[in-house]
mmJSON file of the N, C-alpha and C atoms, coordinates in Angstrom:
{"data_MODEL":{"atom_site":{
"group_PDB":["ATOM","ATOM","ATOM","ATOM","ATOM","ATOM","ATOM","ATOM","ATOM","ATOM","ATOM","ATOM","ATOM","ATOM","ATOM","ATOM","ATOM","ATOM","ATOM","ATOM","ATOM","ATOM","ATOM","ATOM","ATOM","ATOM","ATOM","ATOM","ATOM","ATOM","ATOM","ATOM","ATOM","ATOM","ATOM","ATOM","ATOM","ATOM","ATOM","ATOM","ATOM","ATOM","ATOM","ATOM","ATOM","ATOM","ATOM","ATOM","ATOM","ATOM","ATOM","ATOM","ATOM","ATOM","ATOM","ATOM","ATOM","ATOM","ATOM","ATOM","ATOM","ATOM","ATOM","ATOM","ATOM","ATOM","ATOM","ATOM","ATOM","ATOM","ATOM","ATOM","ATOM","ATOM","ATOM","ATOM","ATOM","ATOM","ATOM","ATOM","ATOM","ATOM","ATOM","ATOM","ATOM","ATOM","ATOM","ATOM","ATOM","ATOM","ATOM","ATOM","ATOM","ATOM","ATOM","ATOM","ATOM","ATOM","ATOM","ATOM","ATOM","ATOM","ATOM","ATOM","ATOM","ATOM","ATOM","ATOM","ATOM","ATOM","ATOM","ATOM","ATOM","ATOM","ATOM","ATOM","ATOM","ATOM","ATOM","ATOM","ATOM","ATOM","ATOM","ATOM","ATOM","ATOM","ATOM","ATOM","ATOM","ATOM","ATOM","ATOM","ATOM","ATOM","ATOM","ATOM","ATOM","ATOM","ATOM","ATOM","ATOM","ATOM","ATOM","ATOM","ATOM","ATOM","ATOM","ATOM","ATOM","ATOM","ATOM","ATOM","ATOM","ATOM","ATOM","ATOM","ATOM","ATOM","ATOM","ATOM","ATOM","ATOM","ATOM","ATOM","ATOM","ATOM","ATOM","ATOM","ATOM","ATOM","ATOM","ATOM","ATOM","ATOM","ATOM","ATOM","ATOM"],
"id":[1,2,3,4,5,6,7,8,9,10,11,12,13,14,15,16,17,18,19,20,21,22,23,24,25,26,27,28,29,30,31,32,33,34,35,36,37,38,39,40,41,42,43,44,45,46,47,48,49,50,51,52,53,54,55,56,57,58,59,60,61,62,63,64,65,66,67,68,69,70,71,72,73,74,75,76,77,78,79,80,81,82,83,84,85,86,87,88,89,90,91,92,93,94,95,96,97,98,99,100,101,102,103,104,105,106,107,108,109,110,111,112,113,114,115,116,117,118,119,120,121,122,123,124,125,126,127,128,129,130,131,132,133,134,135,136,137,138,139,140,141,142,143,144,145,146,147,148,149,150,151,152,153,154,155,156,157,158,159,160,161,162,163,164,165,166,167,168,169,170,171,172,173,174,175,176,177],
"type_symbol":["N","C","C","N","C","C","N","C","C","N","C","C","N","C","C","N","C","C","N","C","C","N","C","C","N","C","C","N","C","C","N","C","C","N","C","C","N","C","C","N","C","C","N","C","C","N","C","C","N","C","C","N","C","C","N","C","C","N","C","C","N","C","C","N","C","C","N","C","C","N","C","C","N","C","C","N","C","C","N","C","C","N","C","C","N","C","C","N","C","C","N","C","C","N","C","C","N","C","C","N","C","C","N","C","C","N","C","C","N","C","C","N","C","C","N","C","C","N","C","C","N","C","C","N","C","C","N","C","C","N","C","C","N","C","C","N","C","C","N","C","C","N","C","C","N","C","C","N","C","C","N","C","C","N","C","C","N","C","C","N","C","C","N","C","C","N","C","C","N","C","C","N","C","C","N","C","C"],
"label_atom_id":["N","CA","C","N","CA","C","N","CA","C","N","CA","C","N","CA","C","N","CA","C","N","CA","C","N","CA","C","N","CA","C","N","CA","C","N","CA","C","N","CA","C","N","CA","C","N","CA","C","N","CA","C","N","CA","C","N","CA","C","N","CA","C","N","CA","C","N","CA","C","N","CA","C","N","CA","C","N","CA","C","N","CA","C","N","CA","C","N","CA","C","N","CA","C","N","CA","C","N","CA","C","N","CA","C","N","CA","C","N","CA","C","N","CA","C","N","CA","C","N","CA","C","N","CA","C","N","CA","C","N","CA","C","N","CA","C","N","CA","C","N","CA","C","N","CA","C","N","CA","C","N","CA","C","N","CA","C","N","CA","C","N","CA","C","N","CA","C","N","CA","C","N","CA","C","N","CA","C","N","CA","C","N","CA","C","N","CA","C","N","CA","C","N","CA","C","N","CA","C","N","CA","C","N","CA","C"],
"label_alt_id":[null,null,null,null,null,null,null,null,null,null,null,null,null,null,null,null,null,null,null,null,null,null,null,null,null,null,null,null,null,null,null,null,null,null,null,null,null,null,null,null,null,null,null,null,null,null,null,null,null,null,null,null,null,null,null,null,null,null,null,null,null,null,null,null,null,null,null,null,null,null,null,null,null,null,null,null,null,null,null,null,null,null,null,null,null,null,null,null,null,null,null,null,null,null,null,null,null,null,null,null,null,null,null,null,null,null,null,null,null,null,null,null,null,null,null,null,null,null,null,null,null,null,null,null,null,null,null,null,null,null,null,null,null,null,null,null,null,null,null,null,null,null,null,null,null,null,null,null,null,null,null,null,null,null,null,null,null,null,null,null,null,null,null,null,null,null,null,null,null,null,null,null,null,null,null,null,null],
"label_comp_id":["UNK","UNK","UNK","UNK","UNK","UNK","UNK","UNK","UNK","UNK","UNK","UNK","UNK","UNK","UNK","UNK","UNK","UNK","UNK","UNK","UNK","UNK","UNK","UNK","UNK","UNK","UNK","UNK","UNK","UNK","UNK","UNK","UNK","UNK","UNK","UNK","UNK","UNK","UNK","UNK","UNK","UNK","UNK","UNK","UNK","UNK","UNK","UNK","UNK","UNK","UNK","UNK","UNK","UNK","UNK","UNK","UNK","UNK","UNK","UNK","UNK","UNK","UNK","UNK","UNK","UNK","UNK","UNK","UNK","UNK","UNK","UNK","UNK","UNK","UNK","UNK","UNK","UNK","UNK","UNK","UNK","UNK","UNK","UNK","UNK","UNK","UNK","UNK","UNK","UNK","UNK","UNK","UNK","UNK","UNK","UNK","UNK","UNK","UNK","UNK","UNK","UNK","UNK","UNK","UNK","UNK","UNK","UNK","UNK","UNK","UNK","UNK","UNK","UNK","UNK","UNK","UNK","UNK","UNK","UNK","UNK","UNK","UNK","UNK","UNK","UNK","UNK","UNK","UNK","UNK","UNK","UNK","UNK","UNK","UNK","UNK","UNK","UNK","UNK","UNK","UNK","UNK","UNK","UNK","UNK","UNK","UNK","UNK","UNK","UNK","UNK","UNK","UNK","UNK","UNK","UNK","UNK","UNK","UNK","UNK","UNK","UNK","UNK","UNK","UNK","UNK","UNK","UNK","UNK","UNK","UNK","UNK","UNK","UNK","UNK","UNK","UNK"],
"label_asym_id":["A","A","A","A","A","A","A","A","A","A","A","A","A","A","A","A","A","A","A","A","A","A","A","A","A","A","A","A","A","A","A","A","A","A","A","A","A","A","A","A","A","A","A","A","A","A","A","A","A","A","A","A","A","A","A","A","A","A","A","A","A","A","A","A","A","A","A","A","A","A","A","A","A","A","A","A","A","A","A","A","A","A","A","A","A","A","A","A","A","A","A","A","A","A","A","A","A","A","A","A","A","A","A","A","A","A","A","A","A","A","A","A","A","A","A","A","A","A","A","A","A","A","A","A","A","A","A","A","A","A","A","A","A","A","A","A","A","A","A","A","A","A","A","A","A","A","A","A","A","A","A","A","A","A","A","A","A","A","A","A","A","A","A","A","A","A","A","A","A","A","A","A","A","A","A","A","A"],
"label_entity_id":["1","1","1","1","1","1","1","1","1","1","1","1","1","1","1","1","1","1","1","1","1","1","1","1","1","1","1","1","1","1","1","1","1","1","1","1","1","1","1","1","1","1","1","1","1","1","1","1","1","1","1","1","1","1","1","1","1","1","1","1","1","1","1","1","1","1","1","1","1","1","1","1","1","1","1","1","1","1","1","1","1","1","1","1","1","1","1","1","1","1","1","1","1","1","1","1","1","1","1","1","1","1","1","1","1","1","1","1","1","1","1","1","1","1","1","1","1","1","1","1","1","1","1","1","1","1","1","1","1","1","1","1","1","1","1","1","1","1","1","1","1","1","1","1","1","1","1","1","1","1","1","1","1","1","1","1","1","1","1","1","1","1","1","1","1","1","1","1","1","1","1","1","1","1","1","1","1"],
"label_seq_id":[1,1,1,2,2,2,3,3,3,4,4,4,5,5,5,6,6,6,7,7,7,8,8,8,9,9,9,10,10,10,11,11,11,12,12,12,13,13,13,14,14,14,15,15,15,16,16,16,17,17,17,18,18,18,19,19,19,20,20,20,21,21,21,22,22,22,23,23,23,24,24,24,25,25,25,26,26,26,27,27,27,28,28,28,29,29,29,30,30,30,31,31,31,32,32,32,33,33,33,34,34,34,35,35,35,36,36,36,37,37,37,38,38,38,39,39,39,40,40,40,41,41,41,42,42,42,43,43,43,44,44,44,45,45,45,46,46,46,47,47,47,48,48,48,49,49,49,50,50,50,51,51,51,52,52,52,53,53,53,54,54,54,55,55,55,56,56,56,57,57,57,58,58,58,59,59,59],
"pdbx_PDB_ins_code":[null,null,null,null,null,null,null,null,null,null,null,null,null,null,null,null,null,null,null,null,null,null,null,null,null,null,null,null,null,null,null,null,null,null,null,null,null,null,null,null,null,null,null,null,null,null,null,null,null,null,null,null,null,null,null,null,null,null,null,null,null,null,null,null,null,null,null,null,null,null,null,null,null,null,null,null,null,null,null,null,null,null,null,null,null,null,null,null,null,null,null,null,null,null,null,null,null,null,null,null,null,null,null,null,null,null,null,null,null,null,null,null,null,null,null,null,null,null,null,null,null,null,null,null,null,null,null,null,null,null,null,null,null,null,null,null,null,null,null,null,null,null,null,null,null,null,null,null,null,null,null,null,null,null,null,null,null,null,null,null,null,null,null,null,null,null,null,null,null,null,null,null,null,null,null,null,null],
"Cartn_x":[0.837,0.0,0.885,0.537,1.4,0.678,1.646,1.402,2.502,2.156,3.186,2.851,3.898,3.212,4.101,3.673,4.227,2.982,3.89,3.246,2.559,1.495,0.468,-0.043,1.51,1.416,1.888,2.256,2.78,1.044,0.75,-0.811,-1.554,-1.675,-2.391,-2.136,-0.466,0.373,-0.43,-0.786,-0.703,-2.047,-3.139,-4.677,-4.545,-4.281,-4.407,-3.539,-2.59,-1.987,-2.536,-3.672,-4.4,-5.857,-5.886,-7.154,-8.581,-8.05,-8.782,-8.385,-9.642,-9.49,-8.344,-7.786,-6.906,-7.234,-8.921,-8.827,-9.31,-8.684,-8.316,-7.096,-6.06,-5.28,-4.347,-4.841,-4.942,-4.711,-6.206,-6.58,-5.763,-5.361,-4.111,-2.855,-2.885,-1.461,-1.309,-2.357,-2.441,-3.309,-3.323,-3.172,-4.732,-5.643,-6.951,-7.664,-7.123,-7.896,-6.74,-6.821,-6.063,-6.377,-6.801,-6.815,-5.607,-5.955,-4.16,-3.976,-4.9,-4.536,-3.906,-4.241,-3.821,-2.816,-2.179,-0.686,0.247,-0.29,0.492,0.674,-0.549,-0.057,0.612,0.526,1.697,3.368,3.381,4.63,5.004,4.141,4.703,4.529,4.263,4.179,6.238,6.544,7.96,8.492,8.58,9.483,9.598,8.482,8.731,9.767,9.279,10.048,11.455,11.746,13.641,14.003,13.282,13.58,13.761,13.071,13.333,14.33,15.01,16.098,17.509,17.388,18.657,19.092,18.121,18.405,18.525,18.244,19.318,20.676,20.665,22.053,22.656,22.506,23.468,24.086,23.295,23.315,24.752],
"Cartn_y":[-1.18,0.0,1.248,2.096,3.265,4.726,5.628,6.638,7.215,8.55,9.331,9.772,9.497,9.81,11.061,12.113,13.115,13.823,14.099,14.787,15.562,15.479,16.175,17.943,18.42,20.041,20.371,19.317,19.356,19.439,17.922,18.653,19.745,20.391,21.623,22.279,22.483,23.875,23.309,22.462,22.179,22.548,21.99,22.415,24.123,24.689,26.247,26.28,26.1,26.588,26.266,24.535,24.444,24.728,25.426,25.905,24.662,23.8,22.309,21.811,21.387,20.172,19.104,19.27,17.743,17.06,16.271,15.124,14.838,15.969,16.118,15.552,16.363,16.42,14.622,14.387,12.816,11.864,11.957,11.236,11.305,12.415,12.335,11.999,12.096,11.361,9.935,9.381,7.866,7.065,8.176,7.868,7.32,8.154,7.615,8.633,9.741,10.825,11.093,11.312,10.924,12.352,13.262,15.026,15.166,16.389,17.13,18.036,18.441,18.965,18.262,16.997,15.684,15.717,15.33,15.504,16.479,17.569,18.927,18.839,18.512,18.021,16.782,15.743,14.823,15.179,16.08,16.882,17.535,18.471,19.418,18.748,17.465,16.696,16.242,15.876,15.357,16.526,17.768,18.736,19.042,19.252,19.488,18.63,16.977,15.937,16.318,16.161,16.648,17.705,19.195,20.029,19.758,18.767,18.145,17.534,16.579,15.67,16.77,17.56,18.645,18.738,19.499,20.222,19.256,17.808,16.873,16.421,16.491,16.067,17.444,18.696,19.725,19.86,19.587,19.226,18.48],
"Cartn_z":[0.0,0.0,0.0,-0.78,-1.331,-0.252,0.38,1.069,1.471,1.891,2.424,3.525,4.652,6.214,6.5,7.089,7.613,9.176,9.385,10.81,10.18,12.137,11.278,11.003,11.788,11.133,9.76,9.32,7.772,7.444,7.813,6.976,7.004,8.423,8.651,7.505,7.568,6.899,5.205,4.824,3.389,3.177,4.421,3.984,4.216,4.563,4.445,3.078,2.865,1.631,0.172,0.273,-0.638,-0.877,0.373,0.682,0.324,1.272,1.449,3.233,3.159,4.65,4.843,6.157,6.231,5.838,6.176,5.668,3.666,3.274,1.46,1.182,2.423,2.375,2.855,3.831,4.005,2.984,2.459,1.576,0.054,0.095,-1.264,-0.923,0.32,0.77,1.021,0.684,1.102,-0.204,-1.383,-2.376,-3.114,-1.838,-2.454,-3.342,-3.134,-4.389,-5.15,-6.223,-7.872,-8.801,-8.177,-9.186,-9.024,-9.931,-9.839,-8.42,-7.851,-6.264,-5.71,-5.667,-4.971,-5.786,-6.706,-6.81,-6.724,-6.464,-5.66,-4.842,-3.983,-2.267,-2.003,-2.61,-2.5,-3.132,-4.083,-4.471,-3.636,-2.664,-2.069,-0.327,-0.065,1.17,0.536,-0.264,-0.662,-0.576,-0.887,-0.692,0.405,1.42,3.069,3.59,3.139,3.919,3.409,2.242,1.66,2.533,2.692,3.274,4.841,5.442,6.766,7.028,5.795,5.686,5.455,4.736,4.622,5.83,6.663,7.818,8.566,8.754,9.797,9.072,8.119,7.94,7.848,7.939,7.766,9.26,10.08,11.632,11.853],
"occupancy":[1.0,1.0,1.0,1.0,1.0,1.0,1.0,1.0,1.0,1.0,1.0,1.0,1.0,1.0,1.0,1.0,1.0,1.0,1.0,1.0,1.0,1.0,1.0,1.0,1.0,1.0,1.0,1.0,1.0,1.0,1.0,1.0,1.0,1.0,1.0,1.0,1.0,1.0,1.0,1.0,1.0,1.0,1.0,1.0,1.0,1.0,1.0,1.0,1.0,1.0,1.0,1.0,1.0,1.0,1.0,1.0,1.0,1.0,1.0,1.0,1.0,1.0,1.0,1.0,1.0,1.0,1.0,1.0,1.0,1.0,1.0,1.0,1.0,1.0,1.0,1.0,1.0,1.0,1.0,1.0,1.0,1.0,1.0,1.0,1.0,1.0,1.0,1.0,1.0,1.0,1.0,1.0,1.0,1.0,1.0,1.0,1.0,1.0,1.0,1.0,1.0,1.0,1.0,1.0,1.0,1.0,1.0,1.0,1.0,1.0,1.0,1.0,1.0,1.0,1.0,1.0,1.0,1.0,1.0,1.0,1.0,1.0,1.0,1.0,1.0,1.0,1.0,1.0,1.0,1.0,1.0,1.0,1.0,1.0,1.0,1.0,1.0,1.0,1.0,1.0,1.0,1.0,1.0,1.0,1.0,1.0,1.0,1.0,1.0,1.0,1.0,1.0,1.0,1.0,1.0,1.0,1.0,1.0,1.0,1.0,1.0,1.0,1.0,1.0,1.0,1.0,1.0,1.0,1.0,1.0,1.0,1.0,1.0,1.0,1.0,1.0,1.0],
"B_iso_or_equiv":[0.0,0.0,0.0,0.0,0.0,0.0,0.0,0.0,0.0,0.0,0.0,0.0,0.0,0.0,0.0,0.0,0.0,0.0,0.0,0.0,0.0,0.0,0.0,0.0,0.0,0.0,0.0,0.0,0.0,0.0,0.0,0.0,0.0,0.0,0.0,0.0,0.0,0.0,0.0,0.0,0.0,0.0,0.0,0.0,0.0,0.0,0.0,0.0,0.0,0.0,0.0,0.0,0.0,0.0,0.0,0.0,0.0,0.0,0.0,0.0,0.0,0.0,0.0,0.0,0.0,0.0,0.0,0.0,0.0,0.0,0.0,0.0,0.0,0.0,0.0,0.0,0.0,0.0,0.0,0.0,0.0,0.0,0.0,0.0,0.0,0.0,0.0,0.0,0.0,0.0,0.0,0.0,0.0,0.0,0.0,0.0,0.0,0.0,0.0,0.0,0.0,0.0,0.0,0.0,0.0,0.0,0.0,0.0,0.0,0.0,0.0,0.0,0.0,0.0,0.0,0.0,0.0,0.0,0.0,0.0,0.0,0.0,0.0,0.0,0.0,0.0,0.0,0.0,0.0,0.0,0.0,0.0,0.0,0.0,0.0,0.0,0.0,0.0,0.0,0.0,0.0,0.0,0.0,0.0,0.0,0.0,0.0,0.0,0.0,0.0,0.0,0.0,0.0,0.0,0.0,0.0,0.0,0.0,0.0,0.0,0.0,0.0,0.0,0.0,0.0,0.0,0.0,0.0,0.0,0.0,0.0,0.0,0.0,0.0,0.0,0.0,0.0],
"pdbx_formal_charge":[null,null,null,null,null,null,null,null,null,null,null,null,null,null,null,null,null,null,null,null,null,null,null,null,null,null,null,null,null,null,null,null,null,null,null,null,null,null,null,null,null,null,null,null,null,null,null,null,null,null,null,null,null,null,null,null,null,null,null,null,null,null,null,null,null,null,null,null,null,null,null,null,null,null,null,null,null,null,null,null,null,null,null,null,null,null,null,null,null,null,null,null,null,null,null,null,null,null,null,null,null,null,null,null,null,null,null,null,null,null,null,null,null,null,null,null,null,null,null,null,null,null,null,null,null,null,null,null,null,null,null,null,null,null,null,null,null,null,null,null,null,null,null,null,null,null,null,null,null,null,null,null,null,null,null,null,null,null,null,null,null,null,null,null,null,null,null,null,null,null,null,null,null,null,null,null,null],
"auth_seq_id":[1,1,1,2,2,2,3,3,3,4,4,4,5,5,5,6,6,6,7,7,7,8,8,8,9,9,9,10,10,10,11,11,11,12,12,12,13,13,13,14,14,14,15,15,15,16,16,16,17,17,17,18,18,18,19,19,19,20,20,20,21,21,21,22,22,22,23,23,23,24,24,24,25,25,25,26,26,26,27,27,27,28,28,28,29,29,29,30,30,30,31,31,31,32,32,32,33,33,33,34,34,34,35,35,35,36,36,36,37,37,37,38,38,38,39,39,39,40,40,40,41,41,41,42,42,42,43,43,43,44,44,44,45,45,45,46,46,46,47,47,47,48,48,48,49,49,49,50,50,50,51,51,51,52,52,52,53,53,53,54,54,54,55,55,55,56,56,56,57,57,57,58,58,58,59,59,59],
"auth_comp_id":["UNK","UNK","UNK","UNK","UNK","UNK","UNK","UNK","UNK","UNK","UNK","UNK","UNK","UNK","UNK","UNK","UNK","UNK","UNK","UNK","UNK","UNK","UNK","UNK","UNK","UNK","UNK","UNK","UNK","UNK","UNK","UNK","UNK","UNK","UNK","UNK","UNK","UNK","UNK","UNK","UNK","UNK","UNK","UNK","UNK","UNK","UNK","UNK","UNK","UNK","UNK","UNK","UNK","UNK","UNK","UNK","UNK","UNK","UNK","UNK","UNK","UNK","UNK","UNK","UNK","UNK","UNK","UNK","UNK","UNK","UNK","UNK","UNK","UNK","UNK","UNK","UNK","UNK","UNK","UNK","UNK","UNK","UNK","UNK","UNK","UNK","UNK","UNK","UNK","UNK","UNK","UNK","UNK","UNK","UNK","UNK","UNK","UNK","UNK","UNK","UNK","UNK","UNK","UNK","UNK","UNK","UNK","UNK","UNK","UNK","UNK","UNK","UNK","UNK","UNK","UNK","UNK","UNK","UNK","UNK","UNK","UNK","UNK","UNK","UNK","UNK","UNK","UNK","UNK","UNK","UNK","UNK","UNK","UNK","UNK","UNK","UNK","UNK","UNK","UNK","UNK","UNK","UNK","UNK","UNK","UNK","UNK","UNK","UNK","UNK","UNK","UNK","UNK","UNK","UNK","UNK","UNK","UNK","UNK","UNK","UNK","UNK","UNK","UNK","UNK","UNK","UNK","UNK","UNK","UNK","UNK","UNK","UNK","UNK","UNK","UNK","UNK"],
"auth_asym_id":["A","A","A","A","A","A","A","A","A","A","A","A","A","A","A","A","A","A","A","A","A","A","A","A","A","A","A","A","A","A","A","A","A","A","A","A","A","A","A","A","A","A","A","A","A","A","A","A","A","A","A","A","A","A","A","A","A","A","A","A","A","A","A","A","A","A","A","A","A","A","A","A","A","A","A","A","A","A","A","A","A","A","A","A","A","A","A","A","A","A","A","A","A","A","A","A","A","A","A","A","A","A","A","A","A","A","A","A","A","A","A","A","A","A","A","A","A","A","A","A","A","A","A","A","A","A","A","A","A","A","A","A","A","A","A","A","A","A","A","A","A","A","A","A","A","A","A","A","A","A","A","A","A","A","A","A","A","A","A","A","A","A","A","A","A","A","A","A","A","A","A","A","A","A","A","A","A"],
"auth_atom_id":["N","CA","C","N","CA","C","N","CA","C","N","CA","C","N","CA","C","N","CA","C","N","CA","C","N","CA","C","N","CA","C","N","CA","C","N","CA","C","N","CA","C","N","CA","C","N","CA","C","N","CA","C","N","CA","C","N","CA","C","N","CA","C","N","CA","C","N","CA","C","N","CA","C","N","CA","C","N","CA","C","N","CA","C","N","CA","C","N","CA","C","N","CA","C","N","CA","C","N","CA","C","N","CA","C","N","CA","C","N","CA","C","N","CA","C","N","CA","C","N","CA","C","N","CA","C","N","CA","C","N","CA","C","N","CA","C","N","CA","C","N","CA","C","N","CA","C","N","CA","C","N","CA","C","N","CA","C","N","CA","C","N","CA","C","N","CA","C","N","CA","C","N","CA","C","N","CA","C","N","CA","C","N","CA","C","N","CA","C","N","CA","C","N","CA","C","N","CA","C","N","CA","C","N","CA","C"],
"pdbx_PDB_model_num":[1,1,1,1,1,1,1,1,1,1,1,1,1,1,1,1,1,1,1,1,1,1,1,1,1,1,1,1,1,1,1,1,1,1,1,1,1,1,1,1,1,1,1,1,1,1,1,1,1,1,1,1,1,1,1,1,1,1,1,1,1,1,1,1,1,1,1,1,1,1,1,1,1,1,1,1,1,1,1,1,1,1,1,1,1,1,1,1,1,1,1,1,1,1,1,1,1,1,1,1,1,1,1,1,1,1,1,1,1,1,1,1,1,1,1,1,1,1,1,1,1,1,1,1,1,1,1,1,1,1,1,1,1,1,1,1,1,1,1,1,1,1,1,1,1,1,1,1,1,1,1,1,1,1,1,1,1,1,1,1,1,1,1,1,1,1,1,1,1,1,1,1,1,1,1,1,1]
}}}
């Protein structure tokens, strides 16, 4: 089963920025809604996480 887990102020921060509900936002992360919102927010759920991963290894 295909998903992307991130905490859940990542989601907050993403439903205000896509101007949609967490649980939109959820649900495209766990790969059950298939629009193109839903692949923005799973694009931009992967750029947070990279941007999370930088900053422990620059550490």
């Amino acid at each position: 089963m295909k998903k992307i887990r991130i905490h859940g102020d990542y989601m907050q921060q993403m439903a205000k920025e896509f101007d949609c509900s967490i649980q939109t936002v959820r649900m495209s992360l766990y790969y059950v809604f298939n629009s193109d919102k839903s692949k923005e927010i799973r694009k931009r759920a992967k750029e947070l996480l990279q941007k999370e991963v930088a900053a422990i290894i620059e550490e």
